[in-house]
mmCIF file as Biopython writes it, N, C-alpha, C and O atoms, coordinates in Angstrom:
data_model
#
loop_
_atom_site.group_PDB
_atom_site.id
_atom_site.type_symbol
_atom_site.label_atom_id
_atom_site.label_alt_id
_atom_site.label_comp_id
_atom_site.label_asym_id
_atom_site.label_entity_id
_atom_site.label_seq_id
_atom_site.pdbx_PDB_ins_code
_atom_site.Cartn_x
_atom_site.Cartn_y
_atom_site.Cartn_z
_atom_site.occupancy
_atom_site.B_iso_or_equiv
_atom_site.auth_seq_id
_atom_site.auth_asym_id
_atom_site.pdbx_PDB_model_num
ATOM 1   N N  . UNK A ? 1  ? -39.232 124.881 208.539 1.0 0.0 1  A 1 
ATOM 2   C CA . UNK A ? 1  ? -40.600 125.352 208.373 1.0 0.0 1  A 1 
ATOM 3   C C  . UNK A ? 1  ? -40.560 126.624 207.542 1.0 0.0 1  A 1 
ATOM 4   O O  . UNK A ? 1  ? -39.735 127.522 207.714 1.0 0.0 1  A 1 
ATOM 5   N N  . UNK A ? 2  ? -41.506 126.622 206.642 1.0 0.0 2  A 1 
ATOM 6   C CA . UNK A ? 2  ? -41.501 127.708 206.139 1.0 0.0 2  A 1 
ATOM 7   C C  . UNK A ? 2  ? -41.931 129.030 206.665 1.0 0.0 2  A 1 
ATOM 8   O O  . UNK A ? 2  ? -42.531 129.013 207.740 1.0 0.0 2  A 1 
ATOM 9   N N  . UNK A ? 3  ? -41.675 130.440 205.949 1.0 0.0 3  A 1 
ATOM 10  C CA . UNK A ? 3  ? -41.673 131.792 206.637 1.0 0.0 3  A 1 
ATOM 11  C C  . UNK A ? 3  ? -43.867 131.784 206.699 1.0 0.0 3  A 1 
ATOM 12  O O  . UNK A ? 3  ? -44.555 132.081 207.676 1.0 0.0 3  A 1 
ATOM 13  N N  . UNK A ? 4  ? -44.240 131.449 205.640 1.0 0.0 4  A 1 
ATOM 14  C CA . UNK A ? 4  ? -45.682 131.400 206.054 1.0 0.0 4  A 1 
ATOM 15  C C  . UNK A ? 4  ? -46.140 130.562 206.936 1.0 0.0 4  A 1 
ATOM 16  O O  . UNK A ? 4  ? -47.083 130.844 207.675 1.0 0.0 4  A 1 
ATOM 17  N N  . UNK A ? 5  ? -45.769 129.892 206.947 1.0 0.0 5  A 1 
ATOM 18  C CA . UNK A ? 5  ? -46.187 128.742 207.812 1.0 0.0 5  A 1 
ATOM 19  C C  . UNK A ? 5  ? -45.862 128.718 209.485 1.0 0.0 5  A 1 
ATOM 20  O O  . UNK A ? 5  ? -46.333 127.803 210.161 1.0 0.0 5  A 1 
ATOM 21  N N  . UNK A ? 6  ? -45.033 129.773 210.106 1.0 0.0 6  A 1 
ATOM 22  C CA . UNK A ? 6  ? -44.542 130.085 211.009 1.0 0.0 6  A 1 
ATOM 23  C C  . UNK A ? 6  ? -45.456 130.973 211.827 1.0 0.0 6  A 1 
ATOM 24  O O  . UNK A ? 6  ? -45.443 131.077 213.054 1.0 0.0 6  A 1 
ATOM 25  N N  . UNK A ? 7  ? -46.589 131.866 210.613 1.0 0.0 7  A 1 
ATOM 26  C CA . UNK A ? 7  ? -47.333 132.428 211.630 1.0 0.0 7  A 1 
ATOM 27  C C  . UNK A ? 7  ? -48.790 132.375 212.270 1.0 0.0 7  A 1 
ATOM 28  O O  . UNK A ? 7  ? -49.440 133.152 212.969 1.0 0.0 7  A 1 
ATOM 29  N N  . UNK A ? 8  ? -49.077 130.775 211.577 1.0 0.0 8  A 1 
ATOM 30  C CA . UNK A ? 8  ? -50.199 129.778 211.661 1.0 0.0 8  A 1 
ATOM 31  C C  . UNK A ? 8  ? -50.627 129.590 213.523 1.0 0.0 8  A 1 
ATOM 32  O O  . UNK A ? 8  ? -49.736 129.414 214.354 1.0 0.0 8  A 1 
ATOM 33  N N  . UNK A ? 9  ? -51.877 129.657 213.842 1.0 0.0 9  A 1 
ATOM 34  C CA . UNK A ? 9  ? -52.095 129.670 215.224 1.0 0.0 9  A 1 
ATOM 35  C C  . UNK A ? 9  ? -52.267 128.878 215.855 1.0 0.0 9  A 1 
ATOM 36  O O  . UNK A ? 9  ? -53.496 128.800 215.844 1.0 0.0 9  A 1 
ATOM 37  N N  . UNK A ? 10 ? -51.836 127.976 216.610 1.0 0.0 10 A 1 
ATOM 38  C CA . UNK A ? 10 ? -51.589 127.110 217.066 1.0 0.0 10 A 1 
ATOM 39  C C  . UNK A ? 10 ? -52.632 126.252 217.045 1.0 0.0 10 A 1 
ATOM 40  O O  . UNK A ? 10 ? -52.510 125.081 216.685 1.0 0.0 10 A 1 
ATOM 41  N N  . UNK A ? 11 ? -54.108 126.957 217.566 1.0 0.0 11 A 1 
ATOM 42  C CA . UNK A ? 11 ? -55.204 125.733 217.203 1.0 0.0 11 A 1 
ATOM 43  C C  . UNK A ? 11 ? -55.829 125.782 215.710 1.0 0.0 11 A 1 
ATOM 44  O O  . UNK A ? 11 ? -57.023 125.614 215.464 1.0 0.0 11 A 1 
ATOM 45  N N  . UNK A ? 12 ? -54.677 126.077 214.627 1.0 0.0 12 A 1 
ATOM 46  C CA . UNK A ? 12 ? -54.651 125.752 213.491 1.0 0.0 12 A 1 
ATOM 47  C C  . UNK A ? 12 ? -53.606 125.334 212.618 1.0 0.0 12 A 1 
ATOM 48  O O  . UNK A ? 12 ? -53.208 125.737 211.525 1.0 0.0 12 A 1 
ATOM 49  N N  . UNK A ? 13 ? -53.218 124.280 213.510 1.0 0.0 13 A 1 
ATOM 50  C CA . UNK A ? 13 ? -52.051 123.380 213.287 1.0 0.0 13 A 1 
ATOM 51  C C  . UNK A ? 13 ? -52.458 122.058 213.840 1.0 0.0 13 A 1 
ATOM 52  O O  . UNK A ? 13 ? -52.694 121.762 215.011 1.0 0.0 13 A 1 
ATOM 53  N N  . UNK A ? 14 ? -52.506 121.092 212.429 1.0 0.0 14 A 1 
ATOM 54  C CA . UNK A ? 14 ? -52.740 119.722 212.705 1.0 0.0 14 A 1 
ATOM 55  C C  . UNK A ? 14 ? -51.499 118.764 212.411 1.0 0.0 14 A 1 
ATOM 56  O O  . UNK A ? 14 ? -51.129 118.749 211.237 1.0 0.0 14 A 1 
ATOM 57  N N  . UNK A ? 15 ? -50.903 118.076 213.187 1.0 0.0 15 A 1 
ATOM 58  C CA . UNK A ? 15 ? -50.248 116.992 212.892 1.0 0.0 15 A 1 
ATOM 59  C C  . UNK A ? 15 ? -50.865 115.861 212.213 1.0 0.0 15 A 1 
ATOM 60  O O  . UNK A ? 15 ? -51.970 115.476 212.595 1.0 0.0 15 A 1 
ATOM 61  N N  . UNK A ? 16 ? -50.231 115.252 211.185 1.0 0.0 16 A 1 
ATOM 62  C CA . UNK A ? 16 ? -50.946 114.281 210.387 1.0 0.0 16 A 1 
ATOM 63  C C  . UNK A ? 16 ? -50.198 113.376 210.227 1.0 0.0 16 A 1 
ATOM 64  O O  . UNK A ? 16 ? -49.018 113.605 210.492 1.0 0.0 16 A 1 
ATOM 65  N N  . UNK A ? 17 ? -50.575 111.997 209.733 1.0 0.0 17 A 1 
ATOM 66  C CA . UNK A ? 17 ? -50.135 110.807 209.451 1.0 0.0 17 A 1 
ATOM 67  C C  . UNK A ? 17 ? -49.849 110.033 208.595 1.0 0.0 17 A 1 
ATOM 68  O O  . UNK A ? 17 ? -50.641 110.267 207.682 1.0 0.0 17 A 1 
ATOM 69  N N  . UNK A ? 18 ? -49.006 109.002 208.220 1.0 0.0 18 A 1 
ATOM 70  C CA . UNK A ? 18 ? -50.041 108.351 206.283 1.0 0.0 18 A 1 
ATOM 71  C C  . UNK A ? 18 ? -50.929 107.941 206.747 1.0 0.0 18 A 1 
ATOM 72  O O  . UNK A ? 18 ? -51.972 108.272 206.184 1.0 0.0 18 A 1 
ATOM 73  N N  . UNK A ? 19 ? -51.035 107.254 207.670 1.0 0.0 19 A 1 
ATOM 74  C CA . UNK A ? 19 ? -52.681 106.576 208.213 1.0 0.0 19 A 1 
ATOM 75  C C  . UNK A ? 19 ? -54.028 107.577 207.768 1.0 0.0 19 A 1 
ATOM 76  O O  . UNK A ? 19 ? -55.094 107.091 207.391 1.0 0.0 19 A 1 
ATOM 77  N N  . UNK A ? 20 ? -53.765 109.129 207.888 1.0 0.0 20 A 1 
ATOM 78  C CA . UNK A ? 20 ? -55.069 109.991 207.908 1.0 0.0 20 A 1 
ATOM 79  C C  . UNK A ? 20 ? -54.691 110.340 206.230 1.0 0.0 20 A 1 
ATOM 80  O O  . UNK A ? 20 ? -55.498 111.248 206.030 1.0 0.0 20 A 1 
ATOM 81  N N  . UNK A ? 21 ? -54.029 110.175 205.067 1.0 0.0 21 A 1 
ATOM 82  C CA . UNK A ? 21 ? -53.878 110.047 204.515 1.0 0.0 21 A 1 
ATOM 83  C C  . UNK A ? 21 ? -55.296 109.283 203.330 1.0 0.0 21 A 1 
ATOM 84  O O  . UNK A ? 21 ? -55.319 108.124 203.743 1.0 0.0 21 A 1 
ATOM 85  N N  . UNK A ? 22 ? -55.975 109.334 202.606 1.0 0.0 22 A 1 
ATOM 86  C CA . UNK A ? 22 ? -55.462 111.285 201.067 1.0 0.0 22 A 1 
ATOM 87  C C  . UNK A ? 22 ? -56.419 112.499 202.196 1.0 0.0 22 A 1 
ATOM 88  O O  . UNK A ? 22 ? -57.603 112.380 202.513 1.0 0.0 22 A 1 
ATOM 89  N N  . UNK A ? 23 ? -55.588 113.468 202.564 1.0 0.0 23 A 1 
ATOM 90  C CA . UNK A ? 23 ? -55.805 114.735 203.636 1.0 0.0 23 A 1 
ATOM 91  C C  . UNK A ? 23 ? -56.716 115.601 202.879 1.0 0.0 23 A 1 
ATOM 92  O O  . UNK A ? 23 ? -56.335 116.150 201.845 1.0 0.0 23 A 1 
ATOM 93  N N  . UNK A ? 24 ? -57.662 115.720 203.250 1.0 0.0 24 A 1 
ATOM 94  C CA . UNK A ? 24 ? -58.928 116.553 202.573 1.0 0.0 24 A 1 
ATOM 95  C C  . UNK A ? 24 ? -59.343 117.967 204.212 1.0 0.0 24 A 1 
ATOM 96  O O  . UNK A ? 24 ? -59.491 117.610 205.381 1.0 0.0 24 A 1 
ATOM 97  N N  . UNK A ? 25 ? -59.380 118.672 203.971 1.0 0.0 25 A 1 
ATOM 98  C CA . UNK A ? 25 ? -59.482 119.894 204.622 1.0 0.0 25 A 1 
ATOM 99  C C  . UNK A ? 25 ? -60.823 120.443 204.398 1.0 0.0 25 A 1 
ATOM 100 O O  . UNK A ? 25 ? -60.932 120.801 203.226 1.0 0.0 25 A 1 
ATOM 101 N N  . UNK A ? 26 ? -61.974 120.658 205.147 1.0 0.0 26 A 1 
ATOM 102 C CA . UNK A ? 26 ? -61.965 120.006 206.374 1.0 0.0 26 A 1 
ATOM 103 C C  . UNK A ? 26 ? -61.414 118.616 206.679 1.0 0.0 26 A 1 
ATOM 104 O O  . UNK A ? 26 ? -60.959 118.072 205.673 1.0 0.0 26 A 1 
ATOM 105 N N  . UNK A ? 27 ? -61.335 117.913 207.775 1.0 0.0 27 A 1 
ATOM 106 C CA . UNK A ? 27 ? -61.224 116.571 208.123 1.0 0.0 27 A 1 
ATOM 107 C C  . UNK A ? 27 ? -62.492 116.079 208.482 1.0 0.0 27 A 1 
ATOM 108 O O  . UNK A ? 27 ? -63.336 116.806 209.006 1.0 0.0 27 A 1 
ATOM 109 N N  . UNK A ? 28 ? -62.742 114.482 208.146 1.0 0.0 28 A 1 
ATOM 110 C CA . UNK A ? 28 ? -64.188 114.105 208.612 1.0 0.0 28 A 1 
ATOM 111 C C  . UNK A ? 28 ? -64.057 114.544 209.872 1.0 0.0 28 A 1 
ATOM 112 O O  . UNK A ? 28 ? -64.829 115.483 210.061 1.0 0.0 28 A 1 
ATOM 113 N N  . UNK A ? 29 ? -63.238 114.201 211.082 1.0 0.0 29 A 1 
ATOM 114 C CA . UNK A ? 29 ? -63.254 114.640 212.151 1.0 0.0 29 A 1 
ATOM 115 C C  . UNK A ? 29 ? -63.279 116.126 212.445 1.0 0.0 29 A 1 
ATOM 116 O O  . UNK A ? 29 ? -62.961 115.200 213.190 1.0 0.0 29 A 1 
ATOM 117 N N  . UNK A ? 30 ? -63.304 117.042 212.598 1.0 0.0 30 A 1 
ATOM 118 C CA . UNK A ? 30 ? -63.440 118.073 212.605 1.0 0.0 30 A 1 
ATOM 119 C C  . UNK A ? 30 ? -65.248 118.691 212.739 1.0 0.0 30 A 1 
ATOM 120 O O  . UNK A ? 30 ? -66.098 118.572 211.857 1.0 0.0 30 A 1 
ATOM 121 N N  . UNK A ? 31 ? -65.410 119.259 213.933 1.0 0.0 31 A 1 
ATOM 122 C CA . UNK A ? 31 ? -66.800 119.429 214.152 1.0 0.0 31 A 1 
ATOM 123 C C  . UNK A ? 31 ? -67.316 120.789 213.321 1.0 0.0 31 A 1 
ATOM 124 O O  . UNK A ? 31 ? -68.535 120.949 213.258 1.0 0.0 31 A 1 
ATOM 125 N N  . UNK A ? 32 ? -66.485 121.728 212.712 1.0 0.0 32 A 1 
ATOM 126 C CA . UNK A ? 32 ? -66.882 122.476 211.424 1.0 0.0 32 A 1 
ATOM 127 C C  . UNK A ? 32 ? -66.690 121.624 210.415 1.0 0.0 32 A 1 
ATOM 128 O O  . UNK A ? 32 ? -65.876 122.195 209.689 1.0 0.0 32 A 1 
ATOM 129 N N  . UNK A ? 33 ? -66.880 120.900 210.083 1.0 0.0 33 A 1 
ATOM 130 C CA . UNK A ? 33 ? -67.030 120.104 208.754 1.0 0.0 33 A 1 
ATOM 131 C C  . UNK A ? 33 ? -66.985 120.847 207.733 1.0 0.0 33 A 1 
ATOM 132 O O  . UNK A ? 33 ? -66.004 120.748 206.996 1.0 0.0 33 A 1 
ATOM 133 N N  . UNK A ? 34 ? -68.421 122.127 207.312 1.0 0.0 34 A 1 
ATOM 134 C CA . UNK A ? 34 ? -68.861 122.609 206.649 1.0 0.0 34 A 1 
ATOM 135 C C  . UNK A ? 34 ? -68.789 123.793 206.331 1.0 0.0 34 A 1 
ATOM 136 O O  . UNK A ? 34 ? -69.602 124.461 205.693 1.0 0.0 34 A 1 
ATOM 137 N N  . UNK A ? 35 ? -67.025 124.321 207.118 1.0 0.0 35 A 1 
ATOM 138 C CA . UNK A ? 35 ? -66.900 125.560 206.854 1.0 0.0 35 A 1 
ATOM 139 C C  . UNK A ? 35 ? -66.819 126.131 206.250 1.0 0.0 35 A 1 
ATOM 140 O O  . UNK A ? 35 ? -67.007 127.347 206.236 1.0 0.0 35 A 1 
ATOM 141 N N  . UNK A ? 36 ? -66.308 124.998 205.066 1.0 0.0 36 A 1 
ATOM 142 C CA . UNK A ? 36 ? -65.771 125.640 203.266 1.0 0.0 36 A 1 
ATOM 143 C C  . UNK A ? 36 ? -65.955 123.975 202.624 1.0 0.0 36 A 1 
ATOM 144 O O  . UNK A ? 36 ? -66.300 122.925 203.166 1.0 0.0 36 A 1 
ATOM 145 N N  . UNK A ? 37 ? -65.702 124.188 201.752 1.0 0.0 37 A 1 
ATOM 146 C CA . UNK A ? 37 ? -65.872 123.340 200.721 1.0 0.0 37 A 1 
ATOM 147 C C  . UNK A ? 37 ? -64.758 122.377 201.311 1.0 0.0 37 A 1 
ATOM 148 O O  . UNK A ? 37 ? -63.863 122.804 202.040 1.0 0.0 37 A 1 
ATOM 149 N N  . UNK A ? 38 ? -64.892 120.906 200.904 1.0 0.0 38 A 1 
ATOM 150 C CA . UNK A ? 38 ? -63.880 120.090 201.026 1.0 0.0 38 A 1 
ATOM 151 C C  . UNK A ? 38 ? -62.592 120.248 199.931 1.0 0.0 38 A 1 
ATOM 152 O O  . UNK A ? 38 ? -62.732 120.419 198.720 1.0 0.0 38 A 1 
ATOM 153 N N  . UNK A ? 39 ? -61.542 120.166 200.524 1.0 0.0 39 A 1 
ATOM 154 C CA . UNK A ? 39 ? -60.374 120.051 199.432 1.0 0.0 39 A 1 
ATOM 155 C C  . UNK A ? 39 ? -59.260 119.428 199.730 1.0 0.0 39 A 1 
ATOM 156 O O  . UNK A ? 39 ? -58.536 119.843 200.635 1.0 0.0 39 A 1 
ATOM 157 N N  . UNK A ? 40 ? -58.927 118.198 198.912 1.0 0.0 40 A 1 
ATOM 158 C CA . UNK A ? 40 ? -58.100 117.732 199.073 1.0 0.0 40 A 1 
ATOM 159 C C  . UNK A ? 40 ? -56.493 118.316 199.012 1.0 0.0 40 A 1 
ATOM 160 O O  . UNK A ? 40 ? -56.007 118.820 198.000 1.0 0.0 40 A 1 
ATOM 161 N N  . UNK A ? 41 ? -55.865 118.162 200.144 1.0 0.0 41 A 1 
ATOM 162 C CA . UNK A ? 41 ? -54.502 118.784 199.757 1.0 0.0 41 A 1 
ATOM 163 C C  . UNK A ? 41 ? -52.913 117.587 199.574 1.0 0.0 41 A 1 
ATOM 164 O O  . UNK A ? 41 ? -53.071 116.503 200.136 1.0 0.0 41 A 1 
ATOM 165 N N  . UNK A ? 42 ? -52.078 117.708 199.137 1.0 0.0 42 A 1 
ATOM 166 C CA . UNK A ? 42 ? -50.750 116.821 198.840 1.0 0.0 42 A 1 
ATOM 167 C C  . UNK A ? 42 ? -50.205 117.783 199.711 1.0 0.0 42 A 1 
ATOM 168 O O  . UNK A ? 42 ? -49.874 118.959 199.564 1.0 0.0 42 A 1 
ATOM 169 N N  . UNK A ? 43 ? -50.187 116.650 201.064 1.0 0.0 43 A 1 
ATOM 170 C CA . UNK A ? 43 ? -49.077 116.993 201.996 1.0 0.0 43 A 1 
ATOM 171 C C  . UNK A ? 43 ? -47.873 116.118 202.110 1.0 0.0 43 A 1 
ATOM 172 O O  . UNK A ? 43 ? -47.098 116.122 203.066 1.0 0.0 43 A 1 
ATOM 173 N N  . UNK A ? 44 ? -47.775 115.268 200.907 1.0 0.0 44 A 1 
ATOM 174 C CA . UNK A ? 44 ? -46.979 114.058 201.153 1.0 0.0 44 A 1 
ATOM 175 C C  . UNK A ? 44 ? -45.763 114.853 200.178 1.0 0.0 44 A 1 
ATOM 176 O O  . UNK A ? 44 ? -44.728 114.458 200.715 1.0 0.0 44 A 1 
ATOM 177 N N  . UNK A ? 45 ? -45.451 115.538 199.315 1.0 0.0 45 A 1 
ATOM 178 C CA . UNK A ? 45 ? -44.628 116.757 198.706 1.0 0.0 45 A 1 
ATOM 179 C C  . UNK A ? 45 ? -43.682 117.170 199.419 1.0 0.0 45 A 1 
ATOM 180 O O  . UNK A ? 45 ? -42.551 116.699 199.304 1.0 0.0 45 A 1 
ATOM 181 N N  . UNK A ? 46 ? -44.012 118.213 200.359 1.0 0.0 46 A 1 
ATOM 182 C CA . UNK A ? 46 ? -43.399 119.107 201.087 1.0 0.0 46 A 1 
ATOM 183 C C  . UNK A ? 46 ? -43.326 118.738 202.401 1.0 0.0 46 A 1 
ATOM 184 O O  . UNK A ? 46 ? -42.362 119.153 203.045 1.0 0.0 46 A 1 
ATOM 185 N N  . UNK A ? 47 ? -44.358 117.863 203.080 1.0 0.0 47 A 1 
ATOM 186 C CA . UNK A ? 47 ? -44.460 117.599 204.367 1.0 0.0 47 A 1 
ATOM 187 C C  . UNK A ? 47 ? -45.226 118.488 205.360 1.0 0.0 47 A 1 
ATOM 188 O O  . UNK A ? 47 ? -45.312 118.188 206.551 1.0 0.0 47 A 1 
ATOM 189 N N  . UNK A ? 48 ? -45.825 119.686 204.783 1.0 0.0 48 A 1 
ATOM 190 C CA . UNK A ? 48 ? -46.452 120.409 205.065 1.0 0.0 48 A 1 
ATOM 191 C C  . UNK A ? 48 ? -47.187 121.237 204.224 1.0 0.0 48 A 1 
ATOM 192 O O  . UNK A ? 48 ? -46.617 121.686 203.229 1.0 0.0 48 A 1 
ATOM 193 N N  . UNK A ? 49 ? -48.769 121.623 204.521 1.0 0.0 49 A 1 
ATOM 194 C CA . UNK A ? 49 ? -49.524 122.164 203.532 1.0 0.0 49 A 1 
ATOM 195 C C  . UNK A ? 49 ? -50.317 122.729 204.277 1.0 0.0 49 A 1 
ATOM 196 O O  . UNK A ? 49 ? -50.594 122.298 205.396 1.0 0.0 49 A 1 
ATOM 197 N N  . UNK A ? 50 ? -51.153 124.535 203.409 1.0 0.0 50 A 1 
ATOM 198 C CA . UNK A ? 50 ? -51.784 125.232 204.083 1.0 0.0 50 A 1 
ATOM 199 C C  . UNK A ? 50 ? -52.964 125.070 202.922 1.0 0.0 50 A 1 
ATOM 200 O O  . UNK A ? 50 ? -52.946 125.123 201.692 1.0 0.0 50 A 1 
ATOM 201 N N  . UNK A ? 51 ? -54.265 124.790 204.178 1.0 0.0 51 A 1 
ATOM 202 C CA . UNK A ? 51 ? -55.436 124.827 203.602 1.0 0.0 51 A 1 
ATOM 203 C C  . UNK A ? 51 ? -55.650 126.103 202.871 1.0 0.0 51 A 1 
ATOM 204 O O  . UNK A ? 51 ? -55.316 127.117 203.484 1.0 0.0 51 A 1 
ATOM 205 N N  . UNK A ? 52 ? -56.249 126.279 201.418 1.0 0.0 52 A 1 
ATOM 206 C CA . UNK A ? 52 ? -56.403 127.178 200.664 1.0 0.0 52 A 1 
ATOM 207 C C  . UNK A ? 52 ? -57.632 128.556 201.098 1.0 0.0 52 A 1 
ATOM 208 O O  . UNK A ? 52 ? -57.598 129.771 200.903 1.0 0.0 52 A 1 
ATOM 209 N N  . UNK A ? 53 ? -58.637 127.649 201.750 1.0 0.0 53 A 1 
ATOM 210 C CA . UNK A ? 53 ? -60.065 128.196 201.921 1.0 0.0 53 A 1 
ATOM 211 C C  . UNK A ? 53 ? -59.749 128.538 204.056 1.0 0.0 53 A 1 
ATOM 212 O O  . UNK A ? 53 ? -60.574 129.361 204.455 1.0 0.0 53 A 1 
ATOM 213 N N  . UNK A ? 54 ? -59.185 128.246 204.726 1.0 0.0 54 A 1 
ATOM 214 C CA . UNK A ? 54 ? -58.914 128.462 205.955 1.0 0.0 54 A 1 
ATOM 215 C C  . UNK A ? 54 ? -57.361 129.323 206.646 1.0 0.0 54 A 1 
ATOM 216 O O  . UNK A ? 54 ? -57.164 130.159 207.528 1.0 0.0 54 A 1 
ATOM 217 N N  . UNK A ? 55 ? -56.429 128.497 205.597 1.0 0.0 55 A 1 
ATOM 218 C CA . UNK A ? 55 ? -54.885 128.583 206.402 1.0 0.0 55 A 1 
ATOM 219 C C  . UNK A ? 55 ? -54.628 127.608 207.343 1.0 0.0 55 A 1 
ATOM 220 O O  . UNK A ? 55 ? -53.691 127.843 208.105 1.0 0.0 55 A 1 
ATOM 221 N N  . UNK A ? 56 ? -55.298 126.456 207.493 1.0 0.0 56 A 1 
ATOM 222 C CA . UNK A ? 56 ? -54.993 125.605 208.274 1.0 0.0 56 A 1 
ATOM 223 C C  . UNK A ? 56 ? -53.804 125.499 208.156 1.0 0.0 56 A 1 
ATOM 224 O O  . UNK A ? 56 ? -53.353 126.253 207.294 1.0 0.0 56 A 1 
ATOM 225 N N  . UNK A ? 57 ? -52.863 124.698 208.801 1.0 0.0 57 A 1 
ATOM 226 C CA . UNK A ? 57 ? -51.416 124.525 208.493 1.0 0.0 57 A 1 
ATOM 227 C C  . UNK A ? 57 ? -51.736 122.653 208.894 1.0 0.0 57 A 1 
ATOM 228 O O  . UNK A ? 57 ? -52.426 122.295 209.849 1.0 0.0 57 A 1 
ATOM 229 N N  . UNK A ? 58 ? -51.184 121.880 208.102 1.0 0.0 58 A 1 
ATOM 230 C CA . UNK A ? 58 ? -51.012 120.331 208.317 1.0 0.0 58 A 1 
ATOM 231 C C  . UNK A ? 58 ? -49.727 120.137 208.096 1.0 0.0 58 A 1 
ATOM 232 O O  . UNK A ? 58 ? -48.973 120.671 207.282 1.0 0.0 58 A 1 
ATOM 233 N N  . UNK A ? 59 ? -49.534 119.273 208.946 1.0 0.0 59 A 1 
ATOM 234 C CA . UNK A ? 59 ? -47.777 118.579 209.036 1.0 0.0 59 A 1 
ATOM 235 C C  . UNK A ? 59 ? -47.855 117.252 209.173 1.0 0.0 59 A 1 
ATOM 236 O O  . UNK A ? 59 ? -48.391 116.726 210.149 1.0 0.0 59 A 1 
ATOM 237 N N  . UNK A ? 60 ? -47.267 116.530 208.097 1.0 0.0 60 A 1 
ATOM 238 C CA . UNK A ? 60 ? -47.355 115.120 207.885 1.0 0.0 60 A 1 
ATOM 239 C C  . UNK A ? 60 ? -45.785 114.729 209.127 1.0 0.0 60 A 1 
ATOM 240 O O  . UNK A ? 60 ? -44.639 115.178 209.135 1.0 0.0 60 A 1 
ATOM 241 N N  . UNK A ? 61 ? -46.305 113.989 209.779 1.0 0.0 61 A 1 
ATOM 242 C CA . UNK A ? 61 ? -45.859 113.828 211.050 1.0 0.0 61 A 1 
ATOM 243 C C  . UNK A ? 61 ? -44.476 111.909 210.415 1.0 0.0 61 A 1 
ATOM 244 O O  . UNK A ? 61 ? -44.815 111.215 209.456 1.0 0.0 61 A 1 
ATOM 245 N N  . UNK A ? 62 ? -43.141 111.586 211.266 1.0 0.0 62 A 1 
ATOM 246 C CA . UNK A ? 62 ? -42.949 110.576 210.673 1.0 0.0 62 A 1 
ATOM 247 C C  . UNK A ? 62 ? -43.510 109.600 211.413 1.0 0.0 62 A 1 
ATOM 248 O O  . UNK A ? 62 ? -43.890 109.919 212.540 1.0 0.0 62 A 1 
ATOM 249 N N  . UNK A ? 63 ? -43.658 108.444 211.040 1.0 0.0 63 A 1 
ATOM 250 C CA . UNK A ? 63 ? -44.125 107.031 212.006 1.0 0.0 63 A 1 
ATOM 251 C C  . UNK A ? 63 ? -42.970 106.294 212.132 1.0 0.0 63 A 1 
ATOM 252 O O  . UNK A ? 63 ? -42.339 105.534 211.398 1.0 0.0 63 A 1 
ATOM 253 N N  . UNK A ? 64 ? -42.844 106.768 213.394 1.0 0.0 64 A 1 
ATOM 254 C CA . UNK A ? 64 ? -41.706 105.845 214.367 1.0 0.0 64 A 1 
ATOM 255 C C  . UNK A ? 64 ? -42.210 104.599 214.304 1.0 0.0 64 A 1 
ATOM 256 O O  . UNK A ? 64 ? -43.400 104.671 214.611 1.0 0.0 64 A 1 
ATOM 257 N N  . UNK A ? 65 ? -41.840 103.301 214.015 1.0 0.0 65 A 1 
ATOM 258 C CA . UNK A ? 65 ? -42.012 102.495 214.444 1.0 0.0 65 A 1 
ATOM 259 C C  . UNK A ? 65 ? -42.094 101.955 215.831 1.0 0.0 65 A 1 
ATOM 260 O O  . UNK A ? 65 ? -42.359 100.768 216.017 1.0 0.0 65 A 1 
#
């Protein structure tokens, strides 16, 4: 994990999926929807990505079969 990414707060840390996959920040799910602008982020890269407009932290999670 990276050194930024380490000091992300816990209820701003989402585990993600390919299923929830192309990852746009907000998430439809997410009951602030409208906190900031939507933006799509490439978490499929690094395996992890911080929302630009929040700091969310997302972690593309693996699928165990």
């Amino acid at each position: 994990m990276s050194e930024s990414t380490k000091n992300t707060p816990a209820e701003r840390r989402y585990e993600i999926h390919k299923s929830d996959l192309p990852l746009s920040c907000p998430t439809p799910s997410m009951s602030g929807w409208d906190a900031h602008p939507r933006v799509f982020l490439d978490v499929e890269q690094t395996g992890e990505v911080l929302c630009p407009y929040c700091g969310a932290l997302y972690i593309l999670m693996d699928d165990k079969a």
